[in-house]
DRENTI-715153 format. One record per atom (N, C-alpha, C, O): residue in one letter; z, y, x. Coordinates in steps of 0.1 Angstrom, whole numbers, plus 5000, padded with zeros to 4 digits. Atoms other than C-alpha are relative to their C-alpha. Layout:
BEGIN
AZYX/...
***
This chain:
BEGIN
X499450135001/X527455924825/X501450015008/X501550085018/X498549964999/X531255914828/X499949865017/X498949795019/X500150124998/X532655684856/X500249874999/X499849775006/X499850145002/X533955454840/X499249904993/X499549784991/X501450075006/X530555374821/X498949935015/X498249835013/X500049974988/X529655394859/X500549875008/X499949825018/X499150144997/X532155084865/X500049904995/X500349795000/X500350105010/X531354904834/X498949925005/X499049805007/X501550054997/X527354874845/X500449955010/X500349835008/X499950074989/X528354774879/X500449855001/X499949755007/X499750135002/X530454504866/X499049914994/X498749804998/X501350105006/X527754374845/X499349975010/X498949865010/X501250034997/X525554394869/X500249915013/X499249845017/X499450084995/X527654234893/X500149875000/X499949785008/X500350185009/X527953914867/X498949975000/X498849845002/X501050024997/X524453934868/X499549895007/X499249775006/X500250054990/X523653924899/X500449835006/X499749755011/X499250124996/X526153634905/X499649864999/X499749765007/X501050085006/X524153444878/X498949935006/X498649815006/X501550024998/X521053494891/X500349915014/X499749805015/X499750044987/X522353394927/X500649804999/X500349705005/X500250145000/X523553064915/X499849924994/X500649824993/X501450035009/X520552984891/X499449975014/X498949865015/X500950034993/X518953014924/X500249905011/X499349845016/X499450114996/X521352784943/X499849914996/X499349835005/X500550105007/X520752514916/X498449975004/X497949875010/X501550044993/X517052534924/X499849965013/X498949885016/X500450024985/X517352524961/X501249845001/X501549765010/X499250174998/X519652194955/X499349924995/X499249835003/X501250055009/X517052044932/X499249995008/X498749885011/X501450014990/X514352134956/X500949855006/X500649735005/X499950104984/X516651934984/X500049864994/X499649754999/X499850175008/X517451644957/X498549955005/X498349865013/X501550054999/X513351614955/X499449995012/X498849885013/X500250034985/X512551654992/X500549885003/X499849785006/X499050144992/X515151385001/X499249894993/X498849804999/X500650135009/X513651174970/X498649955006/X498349835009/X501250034998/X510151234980/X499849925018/X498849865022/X499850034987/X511051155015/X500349845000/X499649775008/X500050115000/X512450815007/X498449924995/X497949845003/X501150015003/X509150744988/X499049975006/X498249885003/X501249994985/X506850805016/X500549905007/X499849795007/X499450084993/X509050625037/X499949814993/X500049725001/X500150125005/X508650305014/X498349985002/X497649895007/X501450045001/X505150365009/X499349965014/X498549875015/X500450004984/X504450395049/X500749874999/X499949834990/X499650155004/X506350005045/X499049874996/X498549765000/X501350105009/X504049875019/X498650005008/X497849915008/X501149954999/X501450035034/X499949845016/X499149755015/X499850074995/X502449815064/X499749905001/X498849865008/X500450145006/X502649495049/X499249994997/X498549925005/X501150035005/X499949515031/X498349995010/X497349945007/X501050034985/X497649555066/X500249895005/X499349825009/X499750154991/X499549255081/X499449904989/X498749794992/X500750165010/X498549035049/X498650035001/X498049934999/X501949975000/X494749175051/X499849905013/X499149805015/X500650104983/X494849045087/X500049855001/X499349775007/X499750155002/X496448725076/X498949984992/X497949954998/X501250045011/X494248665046/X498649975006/X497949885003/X501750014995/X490948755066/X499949865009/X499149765008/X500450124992/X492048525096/X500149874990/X499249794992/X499950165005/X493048215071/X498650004991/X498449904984/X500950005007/X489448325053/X499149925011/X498349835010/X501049984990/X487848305083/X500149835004/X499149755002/X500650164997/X488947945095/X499949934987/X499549824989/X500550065007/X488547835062/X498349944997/X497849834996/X500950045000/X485347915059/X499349955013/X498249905009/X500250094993/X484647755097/X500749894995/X499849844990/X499550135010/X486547455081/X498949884996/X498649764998/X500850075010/X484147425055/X498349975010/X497749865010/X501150014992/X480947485078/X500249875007/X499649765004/X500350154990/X481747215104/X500149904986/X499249814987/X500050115008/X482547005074/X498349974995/X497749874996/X501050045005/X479147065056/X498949985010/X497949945006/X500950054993/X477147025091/X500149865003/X499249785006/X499950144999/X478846715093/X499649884991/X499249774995/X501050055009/X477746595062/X498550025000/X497849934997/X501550024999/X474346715066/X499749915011/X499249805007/X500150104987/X474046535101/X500249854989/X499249794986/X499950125006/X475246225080/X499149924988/X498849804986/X501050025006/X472946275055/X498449995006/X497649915001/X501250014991/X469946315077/X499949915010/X499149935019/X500350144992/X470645965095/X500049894992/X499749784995/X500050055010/X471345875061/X497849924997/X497049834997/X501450005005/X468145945049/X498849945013/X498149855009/X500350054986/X466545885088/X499849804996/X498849744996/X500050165003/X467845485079/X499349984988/X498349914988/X501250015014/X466345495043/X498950025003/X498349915001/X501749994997/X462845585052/X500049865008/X499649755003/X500550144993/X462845315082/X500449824993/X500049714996/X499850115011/X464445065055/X498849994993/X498049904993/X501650075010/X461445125031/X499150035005/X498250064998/X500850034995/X459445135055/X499249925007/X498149935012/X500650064997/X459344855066/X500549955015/X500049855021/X499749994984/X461244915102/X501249965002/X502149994995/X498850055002/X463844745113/X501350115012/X501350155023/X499349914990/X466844975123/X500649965014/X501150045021/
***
């Protein structure tokens, strides 16, 4: 092989190389695009993720006095109905309240 067949391949392989080197640059920018992306992402989700704990806590407590709400309410009607009923019996029975 002459040298200047010798000089030719180098150059090719040269441009190659060059290629290859930033083919592989493109990828490692790409990676960083997607890190960075996936990093915002997380970062939103860890947010949501947030909120959505603080509304659980809200929700349970406004469940919670709701359903005490409704309790005192329906002992208070039962009490009412059981002096209800209490005066009905001594009505037909005859007793004067």
């Amino acid at each position: 092989m002459t040298r200047d067949e010798m000089d030719e391949i180098r150059r090719h392989f040269d441009v190659v190389a060059e290629s290859v080197v930033d083919k592989i640059q493109q990828v490692a920018e790409g990676h960083q695009v997607l890190v960075a992306g996936q990093e915002r992402v997380l970062a939103r989700l860890d947010r949501l993720e947030t909120r959505i704990d603080r509304f659980e806590m809200e929700l349970k407590g406004m469940v919670n006095l709701s359903f005490s709400e409704l309790d005192r309410r329906v002992r208070t009607l039962e009490a009412s109905l059981a002096a209800l009923a209490g005066r009905v019996e001594r009505l037909e029975g005859g007793h004067p309240s």
